[in-house]
N, C-alpha and C positions, 0 to 999 in steps of 0.2 A: 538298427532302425534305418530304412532306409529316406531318400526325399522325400517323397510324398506321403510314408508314413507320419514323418518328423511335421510336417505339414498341418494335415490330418489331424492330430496330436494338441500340436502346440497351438496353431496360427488358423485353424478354422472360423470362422463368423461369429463374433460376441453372441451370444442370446440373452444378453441384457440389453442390448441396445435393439431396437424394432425401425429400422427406416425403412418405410414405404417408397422410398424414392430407390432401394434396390432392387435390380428384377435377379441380377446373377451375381456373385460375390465370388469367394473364394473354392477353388476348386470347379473352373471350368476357364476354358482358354483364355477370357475375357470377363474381366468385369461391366455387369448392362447396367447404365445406371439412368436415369430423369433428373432434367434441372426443372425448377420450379416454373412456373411463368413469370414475367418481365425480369427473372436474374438473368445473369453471366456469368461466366463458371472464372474463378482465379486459383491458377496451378504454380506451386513451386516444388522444387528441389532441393534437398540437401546430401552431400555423402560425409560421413564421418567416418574416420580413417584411423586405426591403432598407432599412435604414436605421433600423427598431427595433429588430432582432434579432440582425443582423450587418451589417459594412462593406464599402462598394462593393470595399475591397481584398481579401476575404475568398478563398482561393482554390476553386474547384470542388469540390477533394478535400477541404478542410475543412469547406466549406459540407454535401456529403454526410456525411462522420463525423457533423459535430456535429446534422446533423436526425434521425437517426438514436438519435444515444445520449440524446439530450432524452425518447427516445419509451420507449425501454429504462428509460432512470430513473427514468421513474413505473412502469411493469411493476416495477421491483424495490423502489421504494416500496408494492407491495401483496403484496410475495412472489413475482409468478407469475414463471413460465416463457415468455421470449418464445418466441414460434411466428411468428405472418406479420406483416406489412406490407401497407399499400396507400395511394402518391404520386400526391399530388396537385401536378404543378409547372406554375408558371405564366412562360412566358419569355418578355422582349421581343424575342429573335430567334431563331432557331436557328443555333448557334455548334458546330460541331461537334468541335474541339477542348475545347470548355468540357464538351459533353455527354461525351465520350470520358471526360474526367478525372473529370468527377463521379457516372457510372455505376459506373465502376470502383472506385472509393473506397466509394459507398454498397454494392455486392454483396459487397465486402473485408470491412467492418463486420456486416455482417448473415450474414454464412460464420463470421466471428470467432464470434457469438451462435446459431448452426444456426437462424437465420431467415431464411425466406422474402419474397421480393415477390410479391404474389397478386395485384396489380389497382391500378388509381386512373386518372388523366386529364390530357391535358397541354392547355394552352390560351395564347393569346398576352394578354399584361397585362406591366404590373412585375413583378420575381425577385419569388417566393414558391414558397415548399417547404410543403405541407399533409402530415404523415404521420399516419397511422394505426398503432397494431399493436395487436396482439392478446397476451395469451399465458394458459398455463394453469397453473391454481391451485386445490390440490386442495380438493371438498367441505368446506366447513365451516373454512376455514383463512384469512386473510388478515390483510393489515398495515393497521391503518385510525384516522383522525384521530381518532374518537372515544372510542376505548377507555385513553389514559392515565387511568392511578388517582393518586388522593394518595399520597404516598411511594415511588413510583416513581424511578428516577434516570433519566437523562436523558445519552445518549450520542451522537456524532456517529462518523464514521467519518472516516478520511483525515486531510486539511488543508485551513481555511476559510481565505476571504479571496485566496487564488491567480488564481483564475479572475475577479477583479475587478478584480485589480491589472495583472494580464495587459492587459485592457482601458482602462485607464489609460494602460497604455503606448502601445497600439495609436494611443489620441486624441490623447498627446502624445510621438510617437517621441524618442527620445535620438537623437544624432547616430551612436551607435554603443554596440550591445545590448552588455553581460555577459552570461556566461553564465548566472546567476539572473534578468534580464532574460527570456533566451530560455524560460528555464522557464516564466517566467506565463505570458510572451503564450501557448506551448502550451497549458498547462491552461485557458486560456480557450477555444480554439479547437477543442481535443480532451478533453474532459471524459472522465472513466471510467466508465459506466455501471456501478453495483454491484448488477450480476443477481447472481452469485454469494453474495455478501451476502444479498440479499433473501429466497432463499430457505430460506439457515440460519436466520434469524432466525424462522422460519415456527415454528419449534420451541421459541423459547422466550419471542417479542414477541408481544406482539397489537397494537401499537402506534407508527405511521411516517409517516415522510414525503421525500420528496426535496428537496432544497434548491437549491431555482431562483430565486427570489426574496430570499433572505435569510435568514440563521438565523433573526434576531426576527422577520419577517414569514411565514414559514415556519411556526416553533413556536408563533407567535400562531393559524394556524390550527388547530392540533392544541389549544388550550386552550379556544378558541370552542366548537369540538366538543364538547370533554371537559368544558365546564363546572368546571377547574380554574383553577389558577397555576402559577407558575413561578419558581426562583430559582437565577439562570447565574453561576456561579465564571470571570471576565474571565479571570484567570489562568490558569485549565485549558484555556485555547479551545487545539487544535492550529494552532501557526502552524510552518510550513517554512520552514527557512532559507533559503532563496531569498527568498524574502518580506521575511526581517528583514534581510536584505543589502540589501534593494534600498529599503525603508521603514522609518520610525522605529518601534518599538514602539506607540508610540500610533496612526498611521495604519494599522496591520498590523492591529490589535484593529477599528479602524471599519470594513475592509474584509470581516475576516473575521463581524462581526457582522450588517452591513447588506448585504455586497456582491453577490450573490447566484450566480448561474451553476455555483455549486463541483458541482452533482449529487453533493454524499455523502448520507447518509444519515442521519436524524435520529431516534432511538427511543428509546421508554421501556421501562423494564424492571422487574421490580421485585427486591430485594435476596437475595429466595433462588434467582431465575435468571442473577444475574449471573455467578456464578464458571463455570457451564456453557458460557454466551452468550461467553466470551471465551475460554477454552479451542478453543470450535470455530470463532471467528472467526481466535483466532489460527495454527490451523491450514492457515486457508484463506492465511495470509500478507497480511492486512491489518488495518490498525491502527484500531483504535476505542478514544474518549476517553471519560470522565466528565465535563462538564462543569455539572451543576447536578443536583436536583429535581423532581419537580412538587409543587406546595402547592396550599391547599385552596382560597383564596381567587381566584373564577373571575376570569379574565380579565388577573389582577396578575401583571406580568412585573418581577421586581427584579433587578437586574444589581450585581454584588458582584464586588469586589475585594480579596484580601489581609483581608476581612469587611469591608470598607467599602463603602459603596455608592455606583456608579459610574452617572457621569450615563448618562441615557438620549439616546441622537444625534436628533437632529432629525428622521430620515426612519426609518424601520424596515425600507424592503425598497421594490424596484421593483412598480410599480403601472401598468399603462401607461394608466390613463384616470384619474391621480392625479400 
């Protein structure tokens, strides 16, 4: 089979999904698309790479979710609304059982989110998955690194530290998983993109990030921006029992601080939006924490425990050229 059979094939235009906002999609030079009136369109990047990114045992159908909801996560780190896509995959062979599974998984995901694939490129090299998306976010609104104020609180969404521990396991399997086992290695591998989140928050945050790298390495970059500080209550961090079934309290707090990969979501708020902000988060049926502050003093991350102040860990977050 040749490119553009393989194309053709696999990675044609869902026919479940119906957007009127596409005029050309896959399989012409360019994808033509329409933004609504009064949005603006927010685009990001991700590549994920065999052996930085994910494990040669990673399955097809996982490898598709999770290149996917990496890409959603920042979309709902800015608020918008995802709309398209456009893969860029690079395969050492064409395996057509592999492409079967991992088509079907990425069109499953992107149905789940009413987004489209509109176009990208396949080429022979090492695994690499390049995606793109897109989506929409109305005039004059969005979620962004630089807008934390002093006195803001400072809340995550979900459970940190899962999605790392997950990965732990993956590099040093037990001889046979627990059932809170089996839960990380998932949240590693299937992360929750928090579109839905992102968009509520449009109304009452001006202030986010997605957490792929690390809480501290994460929140660090929202204070470079902001030109503040910061100071995190250890004790409030959300850790899921899975997590503390499987790790000691003190490795669960490193994981969830440093570990990165959790895709929740990281915002500031400030005191007279809070009671609103949680009311209609918690309508939507997910849990968001208080976990510290922003202070005034730029750049200063203090980490407090029980008021005592808890050492800072060695590394603060994945860095790949660090």
């Amino acid at each position: 089979m040749g490119e553009f059979d393989l194309i053709k094939h696999y990675f044609s235009r869902d026919k479940r999904l119906d957007h009127q906002d596409i005029l050309l999609s896959v399989g012409d030079d360019c994808a033509v698309t329409e933004i609504p009136t009064d949005h603006q369109l927010a685009i990001t990047t991700d590549t994920l790479v065999l052996g930085t990114h994910f494990l040669p045992t990673i399955s097809p159908a996982d490898l598709a979710y999770k290149s996917v909801a990496v890409n959603l996560s920042d979309l709902a780190a800015m608020g918008a609304k995802p709309a398209w896509v456009s893969l860029a995959l690079t395969l050492s062979d064409v395996d057509h059982q592999w492409l079967d599974s991992f088509s079907q998984s990425l069109f499953a995901i992107l149905a789940e989110h009413q987004t489209a694939l509109i176009g990208g490129d396949t080429t022979k090299g090492h695994l690499a998955i390049t995606l793109t998306a897109q989506g929409f976010l109305p005039k004059g609104k969005g979620l962004f690194r630089h807008k934390a104020q002093v006195g803001d609180l400072i809340y995550v969404s979900g459970h940190l530290g899962d999605s790392s521990a997950g990965l732990a396991l993956l590099l040093n399997p037990p001889a046979a998983l627990t059932d809170a086992q089996h839960y990380l290695i998932q949240r590693h591998l299937r992360p929750t993109p928090r579109v839905t989140l992102g968009q509520c928050l449009l109304n009452y945050v001006q202030c986010a990030i997605d957490i792929s790298d690390g809480l501290l390495a994460d929140l660090g970059h929202i204070l470079e921006r902001s030109g503040c500080g910061a100071e995190i209550n250890v004790d409030k961090l959300p850790l899921s029992t899975p997590l503390l079934q499987t790790y000691s309290q003190e490795q669960a707090e490193q994981f969830a601080l440093t570990g990165g990969e959790d895709y929740e979501l990281c915002f500031t708020i400030s005191e007279e939006n809070r009671s609103a902000m949680e009311q209609a988060v918690a309508d939507l049926g997910i849990s968001c924490h208080c976990i510290g502050k922003i202070t005034e003093t730029s750049g200063r991350l203090t980490l407090l425990k029980h008021g005592t102040v808890y050492p800072q860990p060695n590394q603060v977050g994945f860095d790949h050229f660090n």
